[in-house]
C-alpha positions in Angstrom: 0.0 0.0 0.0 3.0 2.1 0.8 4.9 1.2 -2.0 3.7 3.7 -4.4 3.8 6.5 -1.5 7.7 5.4 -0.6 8.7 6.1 -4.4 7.5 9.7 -4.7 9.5 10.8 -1.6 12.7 10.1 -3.3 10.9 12.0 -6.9 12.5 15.3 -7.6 11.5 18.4 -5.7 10.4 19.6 -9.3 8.2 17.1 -10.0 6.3 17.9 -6.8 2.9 19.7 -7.0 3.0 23.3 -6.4 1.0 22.4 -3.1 3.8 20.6 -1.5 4.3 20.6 2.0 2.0 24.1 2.0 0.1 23.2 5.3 -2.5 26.1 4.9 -3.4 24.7 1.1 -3.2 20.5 2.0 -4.1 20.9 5.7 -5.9 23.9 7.2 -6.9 24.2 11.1 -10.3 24.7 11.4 -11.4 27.4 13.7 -10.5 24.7 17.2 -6.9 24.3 15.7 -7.6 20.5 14.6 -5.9 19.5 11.2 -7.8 18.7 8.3 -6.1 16.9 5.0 -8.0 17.9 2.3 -10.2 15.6 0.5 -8.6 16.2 -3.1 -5.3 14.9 -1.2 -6.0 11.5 -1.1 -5.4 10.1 -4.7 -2.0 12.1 -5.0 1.2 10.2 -4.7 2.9 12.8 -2.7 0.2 12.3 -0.1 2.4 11.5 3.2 5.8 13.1 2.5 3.5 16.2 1.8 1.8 16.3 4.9 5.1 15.2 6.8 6.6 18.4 5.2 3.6 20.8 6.2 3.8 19.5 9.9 7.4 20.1 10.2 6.8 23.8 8.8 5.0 24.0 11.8 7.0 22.7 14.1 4.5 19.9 14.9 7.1 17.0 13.7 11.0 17.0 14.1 12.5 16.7 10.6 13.5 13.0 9.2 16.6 11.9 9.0 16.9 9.9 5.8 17.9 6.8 7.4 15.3 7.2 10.4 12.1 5.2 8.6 14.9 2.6 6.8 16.0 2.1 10.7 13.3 1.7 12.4 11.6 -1.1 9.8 14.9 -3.1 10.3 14.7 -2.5 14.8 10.8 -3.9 14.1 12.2 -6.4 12.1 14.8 -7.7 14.4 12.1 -7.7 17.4 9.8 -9.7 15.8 12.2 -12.0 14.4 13.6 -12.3 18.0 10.1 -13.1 19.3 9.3 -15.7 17.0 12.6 -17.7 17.7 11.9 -17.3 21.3 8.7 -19.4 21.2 10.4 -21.5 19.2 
């Protein structure tokens, strides 16, 4: 389900919408100060680096490391891994 979503974060900065990371375009507060991703969102490709970019403009997530999500697939890997041989 990812897999098409994990391809456009490496895509070319140019080859991004115009919309990009632009929270008050692809994820306006409503007037309590909740989020709200925009419907038209959902079919683009750029969906969740998008949204990760327009909460770290606001300070709301610390910025990714490009080895962070790589790193912490392989530490869930290992752990369940480790659990299985252990009832084994």
């Amino acid at each position: 389900m990812d897999s098409n979503n994990g391809a456009s974060e490496a895509a070319p900065a140019e080859s991004q919408p115009q919309c990009f990371g632009d929270p008050e375009r692809v994820c306006p507060k409503d007037e309590e100060g909740f989020f709200h991703p925009q419907d038209r969102c959902l079919p683009c490709p750029f969906l969740k680096p998008c949204l990760r970019a327009a909460l770290e403009k606001q300070n709301l997530l610390p910025p990714q490391s490009p080895g962070t999500q790589a790193g912490a697939g392989l530490v869930t890997f290992i752990k369940r891994w480790s659990a299985q041989k252990l009832k084994h």
